[in-house]
C-alpha positions, 0 to 999 in steps of 0.5 A: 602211423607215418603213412597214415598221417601222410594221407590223413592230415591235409597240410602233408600233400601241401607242403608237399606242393609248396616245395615247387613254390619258386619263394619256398623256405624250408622254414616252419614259421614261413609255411605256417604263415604261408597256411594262415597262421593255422597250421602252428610250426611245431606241427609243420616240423614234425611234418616235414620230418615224417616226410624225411622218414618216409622217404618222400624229401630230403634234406641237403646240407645246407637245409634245403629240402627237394621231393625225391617222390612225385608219386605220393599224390594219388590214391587208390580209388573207391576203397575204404580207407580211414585216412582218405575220409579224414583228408576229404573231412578236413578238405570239405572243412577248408572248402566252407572257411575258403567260402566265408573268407576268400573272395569269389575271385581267389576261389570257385565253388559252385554246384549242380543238381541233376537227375541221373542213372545210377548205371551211369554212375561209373561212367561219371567217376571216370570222367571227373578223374579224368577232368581233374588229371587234366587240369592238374597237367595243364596248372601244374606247368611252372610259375606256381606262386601258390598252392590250391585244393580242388574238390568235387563232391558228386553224391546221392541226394535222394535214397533209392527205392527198395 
């Protein structure tokens, strides 16, 4: 079930990145307010917690808390799984609040409409991983101060005939 949570339940993989935040306090009511206020701290401590458990941070002495697995990040790709529709769910969620609360420069939605071959299709999902693991290399590189969610939607519109 831990495992599941990790995936499923979005504020896991942002904690996740905020440890890297130069200002970060292992402290659920900072977290919480650094989430908006909408994440309540009883949730964000269980989180972390279920983090511990599953041997992805721990925790010293002095109650700072470290990744101890970088690894967590990615997953298995074009396979069905019940944890990742619910991540991607909440993520496409987020995406609609960031459009009607943020403004257009804390944030970049956009879109594109095109016809293509649905041949081509594998060769488009190659590219996108690719795009996303560079941009990831080249964001990632120190002097984070906060955290951002990237997502690219790319489906069908039309039903193809029989």
């Amino acid at each position: 079930m831990d495992k599941f949570r990790l995936i499923a339940d979005w504020y896991h993989i942002a904690i996740l990145k905020m440890i890297n935040l130069p200002d970060f306090r292992n402290s659920p009511n900072w977290i919480s307010r650094r989430f908006d206020s909408k994440i309540p701290p009883t949730t964000i401590k269980a989180a972390i917690r279920r983090l511990i458990r599953l041997g992805i941070i721990e925790e010293d002495a002095q109650g700072n808390i470290k990744r101890k697995n970088e690894n967590i990040d990615s997953t298995t790709n074009d396979l069905p799984s019940q944890a990742i529709r619910k991540f991607h769910s909440q993520m496409i969620e987020k995406a609609g609040e960031a459009l009607r609360e943020q403004s257009v420069g804390e944030r970049e939605i956009s879109s594109n409409t095109f016809a293509i071959s649905a041949a081509d299709l594998p060769k488009a999902k190659r590219m996108i991983r690719k795009f996303q693991d560079e941009l990831q290399a080249v964001l990632s590189r120190g002097n984070s101060n906060e955290v951002y969610q990237l997502n690219i939607q790319f489906f069908a519109l039309t039903k193809g005939e029989k």
